[in-house]
C-alpha positions in Angstrom: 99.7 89.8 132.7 97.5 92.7 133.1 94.6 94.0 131.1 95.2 98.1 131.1 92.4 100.6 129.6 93.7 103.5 128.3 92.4 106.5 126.7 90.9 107.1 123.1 94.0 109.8 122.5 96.1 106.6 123.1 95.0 105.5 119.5 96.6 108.1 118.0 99.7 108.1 119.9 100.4 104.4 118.4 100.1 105.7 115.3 102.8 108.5 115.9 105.0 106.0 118.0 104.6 103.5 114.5 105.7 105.8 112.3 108.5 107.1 114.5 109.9 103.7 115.2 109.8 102.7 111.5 111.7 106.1 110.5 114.9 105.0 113.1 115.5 101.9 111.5 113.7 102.7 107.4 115.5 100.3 106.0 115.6 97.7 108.1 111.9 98.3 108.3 111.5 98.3 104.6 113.5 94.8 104.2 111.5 92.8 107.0 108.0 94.1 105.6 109.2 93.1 102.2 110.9 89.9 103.5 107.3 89.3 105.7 105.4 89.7 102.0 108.1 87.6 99.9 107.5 84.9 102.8 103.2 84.8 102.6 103.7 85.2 99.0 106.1 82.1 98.1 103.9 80.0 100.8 100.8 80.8 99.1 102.0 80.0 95.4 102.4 76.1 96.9 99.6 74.0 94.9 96.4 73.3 96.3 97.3 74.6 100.2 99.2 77.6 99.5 96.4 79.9 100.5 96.3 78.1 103.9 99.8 77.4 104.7 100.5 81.4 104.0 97.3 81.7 106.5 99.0 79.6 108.9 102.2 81.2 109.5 100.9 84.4 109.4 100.0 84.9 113.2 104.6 84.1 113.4 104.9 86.1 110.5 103.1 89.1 112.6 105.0 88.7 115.7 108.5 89.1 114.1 107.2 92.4 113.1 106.5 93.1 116.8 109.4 91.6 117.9 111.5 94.0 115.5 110.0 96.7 116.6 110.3 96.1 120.0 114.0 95.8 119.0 114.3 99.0 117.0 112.8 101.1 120.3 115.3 99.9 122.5 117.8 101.3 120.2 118.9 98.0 118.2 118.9 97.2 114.4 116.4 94.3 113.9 118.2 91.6 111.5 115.9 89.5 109.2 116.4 86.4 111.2 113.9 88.2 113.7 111.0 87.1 111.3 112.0 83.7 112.9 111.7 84.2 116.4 108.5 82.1 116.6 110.6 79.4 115.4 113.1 80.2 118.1 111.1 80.4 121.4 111.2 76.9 122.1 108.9 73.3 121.2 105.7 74.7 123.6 105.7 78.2 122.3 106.2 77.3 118.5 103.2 74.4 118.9 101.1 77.2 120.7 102.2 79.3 117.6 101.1 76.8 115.0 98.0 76.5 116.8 96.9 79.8 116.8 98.0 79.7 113.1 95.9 77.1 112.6 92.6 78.9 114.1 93.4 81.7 112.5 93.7 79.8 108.8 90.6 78.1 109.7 88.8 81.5 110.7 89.6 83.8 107.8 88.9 80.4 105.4 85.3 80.1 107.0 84.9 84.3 106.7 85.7 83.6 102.9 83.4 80.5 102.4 80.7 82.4 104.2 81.0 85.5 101.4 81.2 82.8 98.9 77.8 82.2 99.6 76.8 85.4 98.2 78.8 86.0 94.6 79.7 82.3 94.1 83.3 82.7 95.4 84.2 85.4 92.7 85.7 87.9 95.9 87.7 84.2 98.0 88.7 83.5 94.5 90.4 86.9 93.9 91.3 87.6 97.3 92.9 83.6 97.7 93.8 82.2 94.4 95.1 85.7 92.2 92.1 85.2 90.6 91.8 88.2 87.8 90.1 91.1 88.2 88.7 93.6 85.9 86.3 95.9 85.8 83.4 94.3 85.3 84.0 92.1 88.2 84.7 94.9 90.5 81.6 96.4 89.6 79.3 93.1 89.7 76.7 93.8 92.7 77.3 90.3 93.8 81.1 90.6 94.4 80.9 93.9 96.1 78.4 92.4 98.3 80.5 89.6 99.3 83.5 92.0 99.8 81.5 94.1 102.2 80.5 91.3 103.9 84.0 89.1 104.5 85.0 93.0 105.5 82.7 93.5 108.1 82.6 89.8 109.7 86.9 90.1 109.5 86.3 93.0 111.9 85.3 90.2 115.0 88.2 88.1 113.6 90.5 90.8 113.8 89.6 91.6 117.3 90.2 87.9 118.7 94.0 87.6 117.2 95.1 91.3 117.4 97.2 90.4 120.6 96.6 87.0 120.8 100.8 86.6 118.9 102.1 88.4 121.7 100.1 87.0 124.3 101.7 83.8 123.4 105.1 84.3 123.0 105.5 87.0 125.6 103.0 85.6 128.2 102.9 81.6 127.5 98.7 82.1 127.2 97.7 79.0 125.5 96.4 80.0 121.6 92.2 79.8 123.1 93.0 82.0 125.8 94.6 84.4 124.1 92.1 84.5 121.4 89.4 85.6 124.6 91.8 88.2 126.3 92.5 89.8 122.9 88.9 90.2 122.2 88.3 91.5 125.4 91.5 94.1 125.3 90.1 95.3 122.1 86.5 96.2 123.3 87.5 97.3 126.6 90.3 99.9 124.2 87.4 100.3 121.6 87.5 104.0 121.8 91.7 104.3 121.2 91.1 101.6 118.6 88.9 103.1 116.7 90.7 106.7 116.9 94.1 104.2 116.0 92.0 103.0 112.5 90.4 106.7 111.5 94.0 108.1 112.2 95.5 105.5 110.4 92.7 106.2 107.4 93.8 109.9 107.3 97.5 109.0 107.0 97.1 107.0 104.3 94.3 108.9 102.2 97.0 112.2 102.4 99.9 110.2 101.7 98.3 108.6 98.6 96.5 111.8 97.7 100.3 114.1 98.2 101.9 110.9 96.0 99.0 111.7 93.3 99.1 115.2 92.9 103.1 115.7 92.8 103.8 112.7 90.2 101.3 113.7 88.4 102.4 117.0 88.2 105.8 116.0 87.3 105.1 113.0 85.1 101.9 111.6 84.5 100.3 108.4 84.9 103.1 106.3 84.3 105.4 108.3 87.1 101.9 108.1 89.4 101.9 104.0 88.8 105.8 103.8 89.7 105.5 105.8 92.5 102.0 104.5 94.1 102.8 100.9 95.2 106.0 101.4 96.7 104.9 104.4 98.4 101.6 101.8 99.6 103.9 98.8 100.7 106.1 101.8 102.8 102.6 102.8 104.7 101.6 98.9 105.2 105.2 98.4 107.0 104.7 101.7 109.2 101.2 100.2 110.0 102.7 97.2 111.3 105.1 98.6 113.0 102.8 100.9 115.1 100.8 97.4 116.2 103.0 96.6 118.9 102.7 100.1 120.6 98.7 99.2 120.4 99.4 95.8 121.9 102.1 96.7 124.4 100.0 99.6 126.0 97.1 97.1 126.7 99.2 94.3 128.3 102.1 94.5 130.1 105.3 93.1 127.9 109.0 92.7 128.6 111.0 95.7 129.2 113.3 96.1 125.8 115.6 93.9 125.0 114.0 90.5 126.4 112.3 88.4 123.5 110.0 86.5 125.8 108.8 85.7 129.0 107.6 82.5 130.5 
């Protein structure tokens, strides 16, 4: 396992590589992104520790993505039981994978407690629990402190378990490890990573702003609302398809075709 630095054009590449990937296989794409969501979802509707059992499995959750995609580029159709292959890898890789679930829960719980701090738990409530929200919670100065602020420390956060999935089930790095090599891939990449995020912020901002100006052309409001969210959920899928390129371009995976490596 080696760490390689690439360029800051690299960023944008992954992006291009994402969305190409996710347009060979849409559909299969489209099903495993909504399968991915329908499986976070149902886990966090369980009473009391839904919230942290959806937090949980989310780091497996995020590797059957990669694993799909990896799939998908060497030319095969991914199959929902994919979203499994955490499950799959054997007793040591599965408790590693529980583990780093298990950080990760913890992590983004303490982020949230820490905003809590600031609005009373108004944004961990919305963000965790379906709390409602209106407008005049949106535009309380307390909440939208406490959003910026579990935004800016989930930056860190994201950084330590961007790789660390793959570094698990790929490489056998034990959950802490990987935590530590994915922070440092990150920094060491900050440059294509942060061209990877602005070029991802452009795609998105003219997809949503091409969706708004045709529907509304051709039917209003209620056409834009019908059209938005699926057109969003489409975007998030080709986002997480474009994070294994980001991943496999800074460590050295399995050529195509091989789900994991001891």
């Amino acid at each position: 396992m080696n760490l390689q630095i690439v360029p800051a054009k690299q960023g944008l590449l992954w992006v291009k590589q994402g969305i190409r990937t996710f347009w060979r296989q849409p559909l299969a794409f489209t099903g495993l992104f909504f399968l991915f969501m329908a499986w976070v979802s149902l886990l966090s509707m369980v009473p009391f520790i839904g919230a942290a059992l959806a937090l949980l499995v989310l780091p497996a959750a995020t590797l059957g993505l990669m694993v799909a995609t990896e799939q998908a580029a060497s030319g095969k159709f991914p199959m929902p039981t994919v979203m499994l292959v955490a499950f799959r890898a054997g007793q040591l890789r599965l408790k590693a994978m529980m583990l780093l679930g298990g950080l990760y829960a913890l992590s983004f719980l303490a982020v949230m407690g820490i905003s809590a701090l600031v609005d009373g738990g108004g944004f961990a409530k919305v963000y965790l629990a379906n709390a409602p929200i209106t407008p005049d919670v949106v535009n309380n100065s307390d909440f939208q402190g406490a959003m910026w602020l579990a935004t800016v420390m989930y930056i860190p956060l994201s950084m330590l378990f961007w790789h660390a999935p793959a570094l698990v089930h790929w490489h056998g790095v034990p959950p802490v490890k990987s935590l530590f090599f994915s922070a440092i891939a990150c920094w060491r990449n900050l440059g294509a990573f942060a061209v990877y995020l602005l070029a991802w912020v452009g795609v998105i901002g003219v997809g949503a702003t091409v969706i708004l100006v045709v529907s509304s052309a051709l039917g209003g409001n209620d056409l834009t609302g019908a059209v938005l969210m699926p057109s969003a959920l489409l975007m998030a899928a080709m986002f997480f398809t474009s994070v294994y390129f980001s991943v496999k371009d800074c460590f050295e995976l399995p050529e195509p075709g091989s789900e994991h490596q001891a």
